[in-house]
C-alpha positions as CSV (number, residue, x, y, z in Angstrom):
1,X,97.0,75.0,103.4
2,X,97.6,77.0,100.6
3,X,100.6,79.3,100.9
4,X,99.5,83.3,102.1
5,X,101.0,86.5,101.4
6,X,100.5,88.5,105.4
7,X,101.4,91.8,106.0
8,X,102.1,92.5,109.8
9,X,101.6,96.1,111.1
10,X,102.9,95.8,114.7
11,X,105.1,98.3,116.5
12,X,106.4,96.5,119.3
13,X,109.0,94.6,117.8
14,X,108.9,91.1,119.6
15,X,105.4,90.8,119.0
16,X,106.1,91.6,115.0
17,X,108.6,89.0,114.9
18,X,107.1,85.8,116.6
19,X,104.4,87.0,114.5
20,X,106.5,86.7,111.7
21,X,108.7,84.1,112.3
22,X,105.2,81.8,113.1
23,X,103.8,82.4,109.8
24,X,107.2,81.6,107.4
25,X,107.1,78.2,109.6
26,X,103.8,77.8,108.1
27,X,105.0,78.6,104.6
28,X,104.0,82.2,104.3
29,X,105.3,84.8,103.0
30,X,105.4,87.8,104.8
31,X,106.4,91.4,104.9
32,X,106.3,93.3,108.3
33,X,106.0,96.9,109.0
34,X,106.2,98.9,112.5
35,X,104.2,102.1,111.5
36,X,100.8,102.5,109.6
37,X,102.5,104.2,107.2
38,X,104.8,101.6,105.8
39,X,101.9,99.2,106.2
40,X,100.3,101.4,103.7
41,X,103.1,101.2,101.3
42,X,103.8,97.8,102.0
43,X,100.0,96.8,101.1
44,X,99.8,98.7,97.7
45,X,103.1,97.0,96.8
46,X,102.9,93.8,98.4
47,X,99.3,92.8,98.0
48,X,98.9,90.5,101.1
49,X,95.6,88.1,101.3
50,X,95.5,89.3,105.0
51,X,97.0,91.8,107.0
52,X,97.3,91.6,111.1
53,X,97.3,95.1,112.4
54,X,97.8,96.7,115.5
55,X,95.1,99.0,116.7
56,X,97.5,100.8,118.4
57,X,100.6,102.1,116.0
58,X,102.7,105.2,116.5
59,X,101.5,107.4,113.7
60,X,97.6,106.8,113.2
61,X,95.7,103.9,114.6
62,X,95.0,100.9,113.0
63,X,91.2,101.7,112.8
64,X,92.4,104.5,110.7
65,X,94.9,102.4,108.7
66,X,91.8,99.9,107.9
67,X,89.8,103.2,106.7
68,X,92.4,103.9,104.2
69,X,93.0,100.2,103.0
70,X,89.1,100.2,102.5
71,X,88.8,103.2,100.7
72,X,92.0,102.3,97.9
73,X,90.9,99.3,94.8
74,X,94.7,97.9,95.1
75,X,93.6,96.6,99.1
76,X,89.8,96.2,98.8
77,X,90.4,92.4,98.7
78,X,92.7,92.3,101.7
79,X,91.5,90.2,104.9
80,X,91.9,92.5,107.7
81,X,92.2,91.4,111.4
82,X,92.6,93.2,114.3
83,X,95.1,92.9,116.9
84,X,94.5,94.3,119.9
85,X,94.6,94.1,123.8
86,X,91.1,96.0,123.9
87,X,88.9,92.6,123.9
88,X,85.6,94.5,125.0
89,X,82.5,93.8,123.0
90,X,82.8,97.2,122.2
91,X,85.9,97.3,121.0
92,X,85.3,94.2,119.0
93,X,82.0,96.0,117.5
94,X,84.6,99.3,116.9
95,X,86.6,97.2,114.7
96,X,84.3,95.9,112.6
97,X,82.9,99.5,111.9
98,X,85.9,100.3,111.2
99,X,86.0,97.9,108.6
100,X,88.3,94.7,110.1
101,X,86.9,91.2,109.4
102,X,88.0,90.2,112.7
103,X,89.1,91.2,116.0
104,X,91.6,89.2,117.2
105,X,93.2,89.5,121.4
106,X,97.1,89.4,122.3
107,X,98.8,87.7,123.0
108,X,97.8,85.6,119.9
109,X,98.1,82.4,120.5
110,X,100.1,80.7,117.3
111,X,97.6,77.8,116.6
112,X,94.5,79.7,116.7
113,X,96.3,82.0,114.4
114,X,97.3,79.8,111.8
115,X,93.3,77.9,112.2
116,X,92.3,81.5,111.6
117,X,94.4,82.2,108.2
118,X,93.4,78.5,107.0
119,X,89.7,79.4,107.2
């Protein structure tokens, strides 16, 4: 697999860090942030293929994160997934309006991750 550039927006820091720490085993490079707002900086200056983000950060949610990665040319091109507890059919359908690719449950489970990112 080729290697990825994946932004993580995850508050709770454990979770951000296996995340993290997953990912470089798997050769990728990877910049994390804990709030939406640094994962909006980070995107515009880090350019990720995909970015995993929480739907449920401190300062706005991730469905209104996604909103404002959609909206900006710099991010159109970023594969956005989901991470979430909420694994309704309705929440899954909620992300996808909001504009996420996918919808994925926690705890994520590192292998189907990495199948994911090499789809």
């Amino acid at each position: 697999m080729d290697s990825l550039r994946v932004l993580i927006v995850e508050d709770h820091d454990d979770s951000r860090e296996s995340l993290r720490w997953v990912l470089e085993l798997e050769g990728h490079q990877v910049a994390v942030a804990s709030t939406a707002g640094r994962g909006l900086s980070l995107a515009r200056e880090f350019r990720p293929h995909v970015a995993l983000i929480d739907v449920g950060l401190p300062d706005m949610s991730g469905y209104d994160l996604v909103r404002r990665l959609r909206v900006m040319p710099e991010c159109r091109h970023i594969r956005l997934l989901a991470l979430t507890g909420h694994v309704s059919q309705a929440d899954r359908q909620r992300a996808l309006e909001a504009g996420f690719d996918g919808h994925l449950a926690k705890p994520l489970d590192p292998e189907r991750l990495v199948a994911i990112l090499a789809a």
